[in-house]
Residue frames as a rotation matrix with the C-alpha (Angstrom) as fourth column:
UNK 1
0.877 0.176 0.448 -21.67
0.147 -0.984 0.099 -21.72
0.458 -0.021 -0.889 60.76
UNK 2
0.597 -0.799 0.073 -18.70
-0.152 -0.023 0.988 -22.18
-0.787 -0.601 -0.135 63.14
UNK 3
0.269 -0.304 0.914 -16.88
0.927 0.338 -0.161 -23.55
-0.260 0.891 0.373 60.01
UNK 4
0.765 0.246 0.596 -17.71
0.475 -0.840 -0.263 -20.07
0.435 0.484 -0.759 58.27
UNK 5
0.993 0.104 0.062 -16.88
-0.009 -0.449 0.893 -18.16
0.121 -0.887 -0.445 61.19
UNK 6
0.599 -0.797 -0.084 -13.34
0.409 0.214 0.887 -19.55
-0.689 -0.565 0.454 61.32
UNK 7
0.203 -0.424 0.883 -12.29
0.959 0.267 -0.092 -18.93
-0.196 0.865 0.461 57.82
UNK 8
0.727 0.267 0.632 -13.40
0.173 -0.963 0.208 -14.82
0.664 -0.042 -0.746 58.64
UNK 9
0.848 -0.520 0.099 -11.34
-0.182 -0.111 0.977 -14.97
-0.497 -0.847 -0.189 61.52
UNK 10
0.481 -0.818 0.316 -8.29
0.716 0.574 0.397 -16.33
-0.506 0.036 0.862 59.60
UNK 11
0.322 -0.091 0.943 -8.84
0.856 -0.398 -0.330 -14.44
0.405 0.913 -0.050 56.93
UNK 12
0.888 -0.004 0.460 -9.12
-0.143 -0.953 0.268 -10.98
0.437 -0.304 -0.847 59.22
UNK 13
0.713 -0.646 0.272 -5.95
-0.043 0.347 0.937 -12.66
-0.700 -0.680 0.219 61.24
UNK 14
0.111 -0.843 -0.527 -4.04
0.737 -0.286 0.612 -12.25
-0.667 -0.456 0.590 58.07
UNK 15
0.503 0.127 0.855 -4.84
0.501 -0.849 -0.169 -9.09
0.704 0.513 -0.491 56.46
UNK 16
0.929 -0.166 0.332 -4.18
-0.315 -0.824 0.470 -7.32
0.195 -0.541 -0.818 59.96
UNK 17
0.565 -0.816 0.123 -0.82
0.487 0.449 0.749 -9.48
-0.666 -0.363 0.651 59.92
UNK 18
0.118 -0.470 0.875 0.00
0.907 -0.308 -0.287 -7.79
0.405 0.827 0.390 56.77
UNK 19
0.570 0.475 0.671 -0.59
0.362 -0.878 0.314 -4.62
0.738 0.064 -0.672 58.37
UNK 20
0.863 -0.505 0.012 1.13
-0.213 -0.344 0.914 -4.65
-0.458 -0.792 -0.404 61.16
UNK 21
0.179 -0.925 0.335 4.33
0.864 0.311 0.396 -6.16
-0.470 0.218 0.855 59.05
UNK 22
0.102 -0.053 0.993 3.85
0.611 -0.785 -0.105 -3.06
0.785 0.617 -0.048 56.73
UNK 23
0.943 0.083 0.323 3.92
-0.042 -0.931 0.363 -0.55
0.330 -0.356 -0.874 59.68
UNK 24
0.916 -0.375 -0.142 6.79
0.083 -0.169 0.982 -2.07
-0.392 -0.912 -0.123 60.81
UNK 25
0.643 -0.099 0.759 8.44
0.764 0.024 -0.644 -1.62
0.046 0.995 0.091 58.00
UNK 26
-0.421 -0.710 -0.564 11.47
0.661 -0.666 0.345 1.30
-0.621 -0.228 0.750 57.71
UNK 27
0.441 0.217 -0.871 10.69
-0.287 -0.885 -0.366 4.43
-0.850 0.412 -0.328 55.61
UNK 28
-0.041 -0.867 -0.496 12.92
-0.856 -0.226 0.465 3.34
-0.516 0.444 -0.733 53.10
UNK 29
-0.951 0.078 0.299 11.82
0.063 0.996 -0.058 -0.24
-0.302 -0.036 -0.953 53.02
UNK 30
0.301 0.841 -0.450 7.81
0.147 -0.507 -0.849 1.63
-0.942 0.189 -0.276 52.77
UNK 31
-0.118 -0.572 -0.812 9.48
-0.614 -0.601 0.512 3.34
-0.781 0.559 -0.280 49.75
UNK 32
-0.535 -0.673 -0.510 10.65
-0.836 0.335 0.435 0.56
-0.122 0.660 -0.742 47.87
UNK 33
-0.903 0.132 0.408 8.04
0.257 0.928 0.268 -1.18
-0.344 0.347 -0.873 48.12
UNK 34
0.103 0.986 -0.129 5.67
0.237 -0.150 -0.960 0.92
-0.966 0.068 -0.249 47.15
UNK 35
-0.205 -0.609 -0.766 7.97
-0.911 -0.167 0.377 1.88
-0.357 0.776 -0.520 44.09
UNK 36
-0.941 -0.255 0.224 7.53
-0.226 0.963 0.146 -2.01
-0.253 0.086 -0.964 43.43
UNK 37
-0.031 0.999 0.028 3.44
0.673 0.042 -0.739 -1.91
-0.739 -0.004 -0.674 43.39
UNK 38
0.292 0.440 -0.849 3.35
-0.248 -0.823 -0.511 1.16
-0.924 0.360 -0.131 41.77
UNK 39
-0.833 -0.431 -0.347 5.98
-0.497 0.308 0.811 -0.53
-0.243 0.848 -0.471 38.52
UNK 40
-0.862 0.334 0.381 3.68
0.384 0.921 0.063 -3.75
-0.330 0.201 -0.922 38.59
UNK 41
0.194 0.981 -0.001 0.51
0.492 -0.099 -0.865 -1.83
-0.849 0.167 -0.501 38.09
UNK 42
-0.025 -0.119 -0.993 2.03
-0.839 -0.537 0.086 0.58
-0.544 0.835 -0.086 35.18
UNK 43
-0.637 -0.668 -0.385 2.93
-0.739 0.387 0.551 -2.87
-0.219 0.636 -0.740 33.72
UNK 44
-0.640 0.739 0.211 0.05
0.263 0.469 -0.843 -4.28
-0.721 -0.485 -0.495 34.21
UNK 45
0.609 0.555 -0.566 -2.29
-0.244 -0.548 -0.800 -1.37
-0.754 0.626 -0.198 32.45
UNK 46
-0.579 -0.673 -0.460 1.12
-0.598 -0.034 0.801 -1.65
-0.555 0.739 -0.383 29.68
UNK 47
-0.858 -0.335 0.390 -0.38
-0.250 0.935 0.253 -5.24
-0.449 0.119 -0.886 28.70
UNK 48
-0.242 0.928 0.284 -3.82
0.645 0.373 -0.667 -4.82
-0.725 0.021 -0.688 28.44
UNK 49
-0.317 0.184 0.930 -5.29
0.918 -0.186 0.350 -4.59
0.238 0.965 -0.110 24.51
UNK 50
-0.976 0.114 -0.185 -5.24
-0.125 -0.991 0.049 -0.47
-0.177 0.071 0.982 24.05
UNK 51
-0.120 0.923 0.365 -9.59
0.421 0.380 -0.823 0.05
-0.899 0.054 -0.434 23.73
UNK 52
-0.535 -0.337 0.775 -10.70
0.786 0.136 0.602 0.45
-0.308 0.932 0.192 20.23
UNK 53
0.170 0.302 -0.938 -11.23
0.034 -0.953 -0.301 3.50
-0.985 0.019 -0.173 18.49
UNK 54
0.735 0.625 0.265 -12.01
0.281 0.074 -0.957 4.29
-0.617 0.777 -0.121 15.10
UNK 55
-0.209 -0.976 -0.059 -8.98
0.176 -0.096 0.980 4.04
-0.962 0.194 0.192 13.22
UNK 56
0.484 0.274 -0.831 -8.86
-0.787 -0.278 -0.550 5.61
-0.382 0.920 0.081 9.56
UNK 57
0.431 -0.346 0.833 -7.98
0.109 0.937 0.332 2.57
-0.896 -0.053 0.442 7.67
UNK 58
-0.378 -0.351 -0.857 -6.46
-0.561 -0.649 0.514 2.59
-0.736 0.675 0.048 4.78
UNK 59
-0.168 0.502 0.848 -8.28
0.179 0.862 -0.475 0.57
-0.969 0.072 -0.235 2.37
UNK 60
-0.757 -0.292 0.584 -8.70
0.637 -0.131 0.760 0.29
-0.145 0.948 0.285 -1.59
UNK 61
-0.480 0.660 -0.577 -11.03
-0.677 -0.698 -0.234 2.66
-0.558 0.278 0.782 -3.19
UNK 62
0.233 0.807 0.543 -14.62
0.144 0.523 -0.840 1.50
-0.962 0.273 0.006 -4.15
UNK 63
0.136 0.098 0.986 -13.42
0.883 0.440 -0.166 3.41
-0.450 0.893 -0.027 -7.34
UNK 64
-0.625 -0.781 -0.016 -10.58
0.717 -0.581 0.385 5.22
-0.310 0.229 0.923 -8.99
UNK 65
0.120 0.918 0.378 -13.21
0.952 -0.214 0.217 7.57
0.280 0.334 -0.900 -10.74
UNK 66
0.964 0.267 0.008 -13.20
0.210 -0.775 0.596 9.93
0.165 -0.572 -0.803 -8.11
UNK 67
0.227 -0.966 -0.125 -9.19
0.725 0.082 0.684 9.98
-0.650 -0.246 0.719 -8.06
UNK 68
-0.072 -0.309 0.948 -8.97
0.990 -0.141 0.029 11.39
0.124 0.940 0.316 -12.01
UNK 69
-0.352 -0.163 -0.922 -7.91
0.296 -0.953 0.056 14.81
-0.888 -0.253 0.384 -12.07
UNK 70
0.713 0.687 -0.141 -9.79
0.129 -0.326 -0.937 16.98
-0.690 0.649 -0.321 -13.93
UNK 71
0.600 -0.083 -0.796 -8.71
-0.743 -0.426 -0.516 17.03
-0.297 0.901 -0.317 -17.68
UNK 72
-0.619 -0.777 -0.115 -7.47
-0.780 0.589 0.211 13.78
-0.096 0.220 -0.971 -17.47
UNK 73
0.462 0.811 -0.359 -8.94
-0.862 0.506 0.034 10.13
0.209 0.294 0.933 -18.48
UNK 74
-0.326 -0.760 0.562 -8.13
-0.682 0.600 0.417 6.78
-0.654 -0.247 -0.715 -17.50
UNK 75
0.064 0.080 -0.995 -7.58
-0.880 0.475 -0.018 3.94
0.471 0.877 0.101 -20.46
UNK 76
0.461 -0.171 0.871 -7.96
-0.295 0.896 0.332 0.28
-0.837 -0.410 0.362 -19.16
UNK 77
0.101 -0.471 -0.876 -5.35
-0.981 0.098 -0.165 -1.34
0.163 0.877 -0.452 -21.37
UNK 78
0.977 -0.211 0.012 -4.75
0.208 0.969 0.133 -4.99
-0.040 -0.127 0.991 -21.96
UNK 79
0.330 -0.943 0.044 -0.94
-0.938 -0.322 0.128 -5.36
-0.106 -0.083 -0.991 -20.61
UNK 80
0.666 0.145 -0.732 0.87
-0.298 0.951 -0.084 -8.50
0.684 0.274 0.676 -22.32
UNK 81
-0.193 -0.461 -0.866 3.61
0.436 0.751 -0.497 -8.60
0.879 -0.473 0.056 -19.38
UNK 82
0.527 0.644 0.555 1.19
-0.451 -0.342 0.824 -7.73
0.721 -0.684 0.110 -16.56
UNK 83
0.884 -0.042 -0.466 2.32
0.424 0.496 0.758 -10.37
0.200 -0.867 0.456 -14.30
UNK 84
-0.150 -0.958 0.242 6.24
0.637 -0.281 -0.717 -8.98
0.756 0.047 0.653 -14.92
UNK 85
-0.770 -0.054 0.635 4.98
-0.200 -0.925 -0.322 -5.61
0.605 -0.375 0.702 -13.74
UNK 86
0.685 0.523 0.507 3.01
-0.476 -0.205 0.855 -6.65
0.551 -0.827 0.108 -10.60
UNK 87
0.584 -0.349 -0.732 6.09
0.766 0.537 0.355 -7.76
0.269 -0.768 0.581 -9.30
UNK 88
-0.492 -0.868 -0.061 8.06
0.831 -0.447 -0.332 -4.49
0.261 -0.214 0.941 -9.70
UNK 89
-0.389 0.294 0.873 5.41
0.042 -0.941 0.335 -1.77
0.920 0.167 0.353 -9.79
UNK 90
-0.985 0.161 0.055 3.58
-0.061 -0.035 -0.997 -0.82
-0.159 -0.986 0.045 -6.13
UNK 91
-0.587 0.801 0.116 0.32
0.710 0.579 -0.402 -1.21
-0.389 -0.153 -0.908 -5.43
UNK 92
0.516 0.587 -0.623 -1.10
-0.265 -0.583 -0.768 2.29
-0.814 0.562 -0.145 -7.32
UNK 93
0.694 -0.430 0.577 1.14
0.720 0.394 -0.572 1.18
0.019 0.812 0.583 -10.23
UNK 94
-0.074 -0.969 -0.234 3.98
0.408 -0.244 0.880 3.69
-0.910 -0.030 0.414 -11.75
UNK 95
0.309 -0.099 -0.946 5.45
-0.645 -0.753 -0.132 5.80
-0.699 0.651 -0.297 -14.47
UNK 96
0.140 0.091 0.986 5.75
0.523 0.839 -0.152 3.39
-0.841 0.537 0.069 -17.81
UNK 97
-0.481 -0.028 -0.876 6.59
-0.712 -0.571 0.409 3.74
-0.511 0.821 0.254 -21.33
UNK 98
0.332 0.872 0.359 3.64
-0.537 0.488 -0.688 2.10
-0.775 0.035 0.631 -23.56
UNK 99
-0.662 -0.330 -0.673 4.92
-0.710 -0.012 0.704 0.11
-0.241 0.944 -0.227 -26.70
UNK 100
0.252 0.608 -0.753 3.11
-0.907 0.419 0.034 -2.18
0.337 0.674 0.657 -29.41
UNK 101
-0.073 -0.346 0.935 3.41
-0.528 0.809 0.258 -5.98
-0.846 -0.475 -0.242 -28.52
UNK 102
-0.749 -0.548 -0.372 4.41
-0.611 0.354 0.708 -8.40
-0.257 0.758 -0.600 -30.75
UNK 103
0.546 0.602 0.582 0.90
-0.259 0.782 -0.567 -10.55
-0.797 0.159 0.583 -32.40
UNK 104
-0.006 -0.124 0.992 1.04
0.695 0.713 0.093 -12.85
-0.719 0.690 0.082 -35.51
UNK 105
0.671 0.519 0.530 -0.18
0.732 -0.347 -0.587 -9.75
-0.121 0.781 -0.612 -37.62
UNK 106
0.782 -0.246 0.573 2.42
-0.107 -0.958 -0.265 -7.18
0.615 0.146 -0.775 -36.41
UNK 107
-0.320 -0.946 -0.052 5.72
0.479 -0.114 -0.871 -6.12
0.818 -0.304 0.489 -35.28
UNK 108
0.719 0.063 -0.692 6.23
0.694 -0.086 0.714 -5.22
-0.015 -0.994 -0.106 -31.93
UNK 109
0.112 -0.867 -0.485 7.94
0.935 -0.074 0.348 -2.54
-0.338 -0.492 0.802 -30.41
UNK 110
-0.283 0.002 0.959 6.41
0.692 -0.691 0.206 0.27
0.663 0.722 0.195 -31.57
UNK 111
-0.798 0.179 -0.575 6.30
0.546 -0.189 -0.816 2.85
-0.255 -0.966 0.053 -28.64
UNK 112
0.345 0.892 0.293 2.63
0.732 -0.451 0.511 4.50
0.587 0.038 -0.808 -28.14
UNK 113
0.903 0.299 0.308 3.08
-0.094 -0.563 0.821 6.48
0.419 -0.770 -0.480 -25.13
UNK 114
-0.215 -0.977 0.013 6.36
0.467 -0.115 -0.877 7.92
0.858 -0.182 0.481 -23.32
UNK 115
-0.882 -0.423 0.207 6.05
-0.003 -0.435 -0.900 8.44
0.471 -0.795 0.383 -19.25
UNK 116
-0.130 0.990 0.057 2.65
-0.317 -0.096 0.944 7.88
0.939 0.105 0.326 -18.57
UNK 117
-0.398 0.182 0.899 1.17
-0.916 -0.136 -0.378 7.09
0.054 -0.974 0.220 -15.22
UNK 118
-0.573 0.122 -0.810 0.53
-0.115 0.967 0.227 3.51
0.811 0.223 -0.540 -15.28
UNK 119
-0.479 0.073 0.875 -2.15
-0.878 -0.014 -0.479 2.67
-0.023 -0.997 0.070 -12.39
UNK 120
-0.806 0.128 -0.578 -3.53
-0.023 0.969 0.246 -0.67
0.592 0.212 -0.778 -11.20
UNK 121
0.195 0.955 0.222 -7.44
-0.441 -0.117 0.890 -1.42
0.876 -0.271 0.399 -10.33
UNK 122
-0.484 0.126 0.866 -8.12
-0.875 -0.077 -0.478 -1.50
0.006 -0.989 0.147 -7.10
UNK 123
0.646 0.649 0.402 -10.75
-0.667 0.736 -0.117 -4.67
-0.372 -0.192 0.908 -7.35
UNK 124
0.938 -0.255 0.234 -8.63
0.345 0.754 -0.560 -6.50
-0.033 0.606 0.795 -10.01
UNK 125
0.491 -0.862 -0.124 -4.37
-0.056 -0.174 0.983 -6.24
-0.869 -0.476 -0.134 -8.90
UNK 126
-0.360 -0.717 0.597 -3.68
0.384 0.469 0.795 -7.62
-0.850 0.515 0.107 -12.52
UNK 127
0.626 0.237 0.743 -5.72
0.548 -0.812 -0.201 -5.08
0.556 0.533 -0.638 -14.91
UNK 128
-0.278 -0.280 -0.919 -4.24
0.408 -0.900 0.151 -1.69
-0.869 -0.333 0.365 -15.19
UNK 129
0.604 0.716 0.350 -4.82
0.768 -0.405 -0.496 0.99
-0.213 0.569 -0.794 -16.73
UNK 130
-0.504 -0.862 0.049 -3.18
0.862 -0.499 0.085 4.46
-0.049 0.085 0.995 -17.84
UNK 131
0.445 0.421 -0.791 -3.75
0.474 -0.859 -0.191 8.38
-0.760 -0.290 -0.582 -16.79
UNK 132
-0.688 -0.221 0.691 -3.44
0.695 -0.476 0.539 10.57
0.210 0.851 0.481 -20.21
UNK 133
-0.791 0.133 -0.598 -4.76
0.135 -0.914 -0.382 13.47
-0.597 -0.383 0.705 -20.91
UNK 134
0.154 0.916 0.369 -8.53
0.186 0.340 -0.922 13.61
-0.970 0.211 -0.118 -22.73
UNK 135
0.461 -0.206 -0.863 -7.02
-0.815 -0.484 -0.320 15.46
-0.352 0.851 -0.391 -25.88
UNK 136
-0.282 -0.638 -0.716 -4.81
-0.942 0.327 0.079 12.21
0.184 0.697 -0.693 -26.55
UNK 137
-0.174 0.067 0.982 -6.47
-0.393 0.910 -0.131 9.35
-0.903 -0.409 -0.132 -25.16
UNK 138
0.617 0.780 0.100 -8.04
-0.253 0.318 -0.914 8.86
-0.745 0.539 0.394 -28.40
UNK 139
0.129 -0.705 -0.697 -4.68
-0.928 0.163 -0.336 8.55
0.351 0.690 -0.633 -30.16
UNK 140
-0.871 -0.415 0.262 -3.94
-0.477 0.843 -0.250 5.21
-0.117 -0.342 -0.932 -27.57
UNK 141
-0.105 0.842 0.530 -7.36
-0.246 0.494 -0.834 3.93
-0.964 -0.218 0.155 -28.28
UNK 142
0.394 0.071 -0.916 -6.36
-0.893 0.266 -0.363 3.83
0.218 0.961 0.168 -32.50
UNK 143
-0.185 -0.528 -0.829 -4.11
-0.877 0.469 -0.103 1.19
0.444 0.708 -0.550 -31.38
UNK 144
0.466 0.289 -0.836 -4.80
-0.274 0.946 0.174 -2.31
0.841 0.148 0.520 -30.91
UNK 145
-0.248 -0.702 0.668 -3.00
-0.968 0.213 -0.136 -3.58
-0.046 -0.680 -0.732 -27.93
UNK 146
0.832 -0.083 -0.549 -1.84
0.537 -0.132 0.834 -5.73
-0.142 -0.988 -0.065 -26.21
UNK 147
0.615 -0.588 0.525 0.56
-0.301 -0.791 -0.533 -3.40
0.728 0.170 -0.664 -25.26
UNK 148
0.102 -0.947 -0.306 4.15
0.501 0.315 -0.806 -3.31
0.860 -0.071 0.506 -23.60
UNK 149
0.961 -0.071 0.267 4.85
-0.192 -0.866 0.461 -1.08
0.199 -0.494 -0.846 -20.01
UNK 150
-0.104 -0.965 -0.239 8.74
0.708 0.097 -0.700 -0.75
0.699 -0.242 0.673 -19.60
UNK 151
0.699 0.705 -0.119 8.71
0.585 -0.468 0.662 0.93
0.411 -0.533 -0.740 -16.40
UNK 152
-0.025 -0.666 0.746 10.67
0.279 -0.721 -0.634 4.59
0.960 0.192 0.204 -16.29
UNK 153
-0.469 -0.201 -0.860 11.70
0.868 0.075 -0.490 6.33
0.163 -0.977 0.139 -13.27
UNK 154
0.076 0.993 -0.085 9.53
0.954 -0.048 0.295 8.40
0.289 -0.104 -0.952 -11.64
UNK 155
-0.108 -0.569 -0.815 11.29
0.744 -0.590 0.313 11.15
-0.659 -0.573 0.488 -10.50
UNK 156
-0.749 -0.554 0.363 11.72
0.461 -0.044 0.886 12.07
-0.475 0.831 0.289 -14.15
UNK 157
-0.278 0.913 -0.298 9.05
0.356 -0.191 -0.915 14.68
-0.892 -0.360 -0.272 -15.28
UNK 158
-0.098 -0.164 -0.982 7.35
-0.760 -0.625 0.180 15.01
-0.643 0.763 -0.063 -18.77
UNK 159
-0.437 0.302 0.847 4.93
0.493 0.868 -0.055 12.42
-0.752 0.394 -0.529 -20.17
UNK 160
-0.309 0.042 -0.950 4.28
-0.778 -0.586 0.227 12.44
-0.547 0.809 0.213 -24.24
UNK 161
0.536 0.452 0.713 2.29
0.163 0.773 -0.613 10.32
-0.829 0.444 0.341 -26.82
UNK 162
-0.431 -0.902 0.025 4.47
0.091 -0.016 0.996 9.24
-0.898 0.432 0.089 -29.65
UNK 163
0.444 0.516 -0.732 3.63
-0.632 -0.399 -0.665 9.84
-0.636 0.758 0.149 -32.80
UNK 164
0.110 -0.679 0.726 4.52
0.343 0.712 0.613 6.94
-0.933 0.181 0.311 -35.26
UNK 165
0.528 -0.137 -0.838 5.63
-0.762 -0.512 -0.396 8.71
-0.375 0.848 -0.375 -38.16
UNK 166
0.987 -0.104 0.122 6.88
0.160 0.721 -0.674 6.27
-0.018 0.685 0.729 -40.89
UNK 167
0.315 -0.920 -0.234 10.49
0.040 -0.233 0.972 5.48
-0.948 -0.315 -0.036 -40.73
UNK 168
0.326 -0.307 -0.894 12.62
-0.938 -0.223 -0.266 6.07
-0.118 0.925 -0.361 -44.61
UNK 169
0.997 -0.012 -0.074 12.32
-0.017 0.927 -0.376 2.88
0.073 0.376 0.924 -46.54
UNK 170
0.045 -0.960 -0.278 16.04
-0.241 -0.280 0.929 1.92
-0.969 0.025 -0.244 -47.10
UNK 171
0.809 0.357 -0.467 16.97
-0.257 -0.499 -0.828 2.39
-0.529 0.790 -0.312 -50.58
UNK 172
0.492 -0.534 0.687 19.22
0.341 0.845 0.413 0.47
-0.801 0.032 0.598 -52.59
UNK 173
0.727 0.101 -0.680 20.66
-0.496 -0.607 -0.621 1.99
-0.475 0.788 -0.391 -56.06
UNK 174
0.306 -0.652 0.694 22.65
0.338 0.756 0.561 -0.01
-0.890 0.063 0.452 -58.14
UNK 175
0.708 -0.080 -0.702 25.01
-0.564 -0.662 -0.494 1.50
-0.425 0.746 -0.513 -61.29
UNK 176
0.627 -0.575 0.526 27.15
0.720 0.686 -0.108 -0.24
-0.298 0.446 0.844 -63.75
């Protein structure tokens, strides 16, 4: 207990040492150090982790669906240089002209679709799709794909399905 006893006594011996060093202290000296406490605690509270609070995340949609303005339709499309265009398009995708890819059966390079909205699924980064209106989707569903996206600038307003209208044979005539 004596033990105890001393350690109270030391302890009270210097708290009131602190006190008396603080009274004697100048006005000015009082000041400047209370200016000094008062920084350390602001900097203090600065450090410590801000308390969480429901933050609106941004996060993919469960599912574009609900995105499609009315009188429009999205086409999933097989794209043959997807990987190209997930390095250049952003993460909703971009404005795109559609063309025919080249297979074993057919020329390539027939454009389908001029300015379209090109977007990319939200579950799957490397599927996209395309926003058309419902009156023409069914024209990009005659053709086969895979299909080309060259990707147009966006700024640029005034998307159109092409119409492939047969081009004029070329025509030879020979006369003696």
């Amino acid at each position: 207990m004596k033990i105890l006893n001393k350690e109270i006594n030391v302890s009270n011996f210097q708290t009131t040492n602190l006190v008396n060093k603080f009274k004697d202290l100048k006005f000015e000296q009082k000041l400047l150090l209370g200016g000094f406490i008062t920084l350390g605690i602001i900097a203090f509270l600065n450090n410590q982790p801000a308390p969480s609070a429901p933050v609106a995340s941004e996060s993919t949609p469960e599912s574009l669906d609900t995105f499609i303005p009315q009188g429009l339709t999205l086409i999933p499309l097989e794209i043959a240089n997807a990987e190209a265009l997930s390095s250049i398009v952003g993460n909703m995708g971009g404005v795109v002209d559609l063309y025919l890819a080249p297979t074993d059966t057919r020329k390539g390079g027939i454009r389908v679709a001029s300015r379209v909205k090109l977007v990319r699924a939200p579950r799957n980064p490397d599927q996209f799709a395309i926003l058309v209106k419902e009156t023409e989707g069914q024209r990009i569903l005659q053709q086969s794909g895979p299909f080309i996206a060259v990707v147009q600038n966006p700024e640029v307003r005034g998307g159109k399905l092409t119409t492939t209208e047969k081009q004029n044979a070329v025509r030879i005539e020979y006369s003696n």
